[in-house]
N, C-alpha and C positions, 0 to 999 in steps of 0.2 A: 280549607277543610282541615278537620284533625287529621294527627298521625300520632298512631297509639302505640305505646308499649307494655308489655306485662312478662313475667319472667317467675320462673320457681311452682309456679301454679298447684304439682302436685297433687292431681286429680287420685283417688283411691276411693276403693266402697265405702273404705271406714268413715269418709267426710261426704255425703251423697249431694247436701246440703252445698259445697263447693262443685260439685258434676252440676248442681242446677242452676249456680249461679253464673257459671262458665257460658252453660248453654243460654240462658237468658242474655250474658254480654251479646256475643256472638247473634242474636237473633233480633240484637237491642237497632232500632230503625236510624238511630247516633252513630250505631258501630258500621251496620251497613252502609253510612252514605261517607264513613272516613276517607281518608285518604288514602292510608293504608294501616295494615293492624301489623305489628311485630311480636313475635314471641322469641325471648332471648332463653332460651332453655329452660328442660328439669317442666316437660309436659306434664310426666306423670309422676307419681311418687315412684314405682318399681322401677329399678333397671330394665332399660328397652331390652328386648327378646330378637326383635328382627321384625321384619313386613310382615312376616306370620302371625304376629304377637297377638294373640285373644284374650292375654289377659284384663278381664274387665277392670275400667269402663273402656280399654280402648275405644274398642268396635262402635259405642255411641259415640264417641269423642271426635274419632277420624270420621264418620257418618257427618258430623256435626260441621266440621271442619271442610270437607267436599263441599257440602251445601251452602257455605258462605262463600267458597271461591267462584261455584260455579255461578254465583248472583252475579257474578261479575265484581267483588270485592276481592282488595288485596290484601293475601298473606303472606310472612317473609319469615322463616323461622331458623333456628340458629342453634346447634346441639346442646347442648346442657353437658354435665357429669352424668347426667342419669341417661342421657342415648349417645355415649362411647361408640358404639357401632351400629348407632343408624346409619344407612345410607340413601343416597339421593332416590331408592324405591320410596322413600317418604311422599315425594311431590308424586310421587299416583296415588298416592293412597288418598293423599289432602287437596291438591293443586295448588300446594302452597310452591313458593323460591327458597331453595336452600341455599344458606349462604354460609362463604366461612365463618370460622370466628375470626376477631376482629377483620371486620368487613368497614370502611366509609361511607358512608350514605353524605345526600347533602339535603339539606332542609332549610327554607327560606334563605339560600343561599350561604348557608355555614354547612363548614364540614363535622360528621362526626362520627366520631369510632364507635362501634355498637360491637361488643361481648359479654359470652355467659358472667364472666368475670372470672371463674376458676384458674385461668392460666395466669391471672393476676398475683395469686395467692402462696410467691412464691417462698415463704418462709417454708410454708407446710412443703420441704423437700420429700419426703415421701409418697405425698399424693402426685407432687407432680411427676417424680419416676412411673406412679403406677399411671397417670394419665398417658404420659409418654409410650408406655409399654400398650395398653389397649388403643393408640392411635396409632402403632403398626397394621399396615395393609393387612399380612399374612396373618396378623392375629385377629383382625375383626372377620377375614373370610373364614378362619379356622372357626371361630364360635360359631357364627352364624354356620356353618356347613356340618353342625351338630343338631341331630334329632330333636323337635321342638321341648320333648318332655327331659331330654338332658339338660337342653340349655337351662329350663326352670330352676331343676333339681340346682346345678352348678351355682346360680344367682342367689335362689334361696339357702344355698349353704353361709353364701360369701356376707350375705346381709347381717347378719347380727355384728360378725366380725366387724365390720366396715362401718358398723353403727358404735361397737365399745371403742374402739380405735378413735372417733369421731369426737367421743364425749370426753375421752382423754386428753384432749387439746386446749391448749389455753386458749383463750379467746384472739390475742392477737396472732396464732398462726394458722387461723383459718381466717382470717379477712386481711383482704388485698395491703401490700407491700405499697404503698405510698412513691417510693421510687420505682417499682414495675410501671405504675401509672404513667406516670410522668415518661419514663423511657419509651413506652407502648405510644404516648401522644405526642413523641417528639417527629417517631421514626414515620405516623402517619403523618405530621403536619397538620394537626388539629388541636382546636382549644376544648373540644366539649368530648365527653366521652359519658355514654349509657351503660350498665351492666347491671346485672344481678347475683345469684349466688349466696350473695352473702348474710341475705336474709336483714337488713338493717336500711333500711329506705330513708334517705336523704339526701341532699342536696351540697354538697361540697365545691366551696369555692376556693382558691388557692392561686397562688402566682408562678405561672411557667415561665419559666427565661425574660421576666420584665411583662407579661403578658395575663390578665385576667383569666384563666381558666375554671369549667367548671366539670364536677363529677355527680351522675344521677344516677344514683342507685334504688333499682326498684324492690319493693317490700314481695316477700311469698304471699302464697293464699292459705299459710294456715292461721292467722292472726289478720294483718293488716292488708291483703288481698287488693293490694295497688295496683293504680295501670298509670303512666304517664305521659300526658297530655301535650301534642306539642302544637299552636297553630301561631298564627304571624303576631298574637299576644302575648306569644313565650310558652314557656312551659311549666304544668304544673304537676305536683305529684297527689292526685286523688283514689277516694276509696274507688271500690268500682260500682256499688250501691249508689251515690252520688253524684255519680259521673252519667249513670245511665237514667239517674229520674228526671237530669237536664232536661 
């Protein structure tokens, strides 16, 4: 059976067009009979809110998400940058498995590190101070333990910022550190490693300590809207249009 991954998704009103094509994967009779489906972070475009979160399309999204777990299909999802402080009320809302980041999985008998990729990106020193500071305990209960319509107000202040700061960046210090990699795959004792994040979908082969390595980075869904394919044929990186007219 397959095992799928997809990552960056970034569900919002503004793309309804990707809400639909989400739910069609999800409802696709390929996706149902997987093996398991993985979501590596950055569900939705907004900054997570908390289990309370209404803002649309959640509420169809996790609807959507229930329904494929309770078919008896599995899902496995993995924070993103954009749910800093989700917590495990996730798996009631989806009956998805929450896992850490860089979590091992094994797959036809290989090991492999599966993350959002963010913690990889360690040039951009400032982002990681600020990820570091929202993956304190006391500061995700403090958010979340703020009135629904504060938390908006606070997110929607913070977003433009966080969007000009973004576009400030040169291109190589928001994508992954080359030697975070490597260090991150030594310390699991693996040659293959999944992530996303970084919005640039490919396939990275390289040499670890005398050893074949490779790196599969999966594409967002505002443009190239990947999912990658893993069954005892290997692995490929396809659209997700293509994947499900199989």
């Amino acid at each position: 059976m397959d095992t799928l991954f997809i990552s960056d998704i970034h569900l919002s009103q503004e793309r309804p067009e990707k809400i639909q094509l989400f739910i069609q994967f999800f409802r696709d009779p390929a996706v149902r009979c997987a093996g398991a489906v993985y979501i590596l972070g950055d569900l939705f475009e907004y900054f997570w809110l908390g289990n309370d979160d209404h803002t649309p399309p959640a509420g169809e999204i996790i609807d959507e998400l229930m329904d494929f777990t309770r078919s008896g299909s599995r899902l496995y999802f993995i924070r993103g940058n954009r749910e800093l402080v989700m917590d495990k009320g996730f798996k009631a809302l989806t009956g998805c498995v929450m896992l850490d980041d860089m979590t091992v999985i094994e797959l036809d008998g290989e090991k492999i590190l599966l993350t959002h990729g963010d913690v990889l990106c360690t040039r951009d020193v400032k982002y990681q101070w600020y990820r570091r500071f929202m993956e304190l305990g006391f500061i995700r209960k403090l958010f979340i333990s703020f009135p629904y319509p504060l938390r908006t107000f606070l997110v929607n202040g913070l977003r433009p910022v966080m969007r000009r700061s973004a576009d400030r960046k040169p291109p190589e210090i928001i994508d992954v550190d080359q030697t975070a990699v490597e260090r991150a795959m030594r310390s699991h004792g693996v040659l293959e490693i999944i992530h996303g994040h970084t919005h640039r979908p490919d396939v990275h082969q390289f040499n670890l300590d005398g050893r074949a390595a490779r790196r599969y980075v999966l594409g967002d869904w505002y443009r190239e809207d990947t999912v990658l394919v893993c069954n005892a044929g290997g692995k490929q990186l396809m659209r997700i249009r293509d994947y499900i007219k199989e």
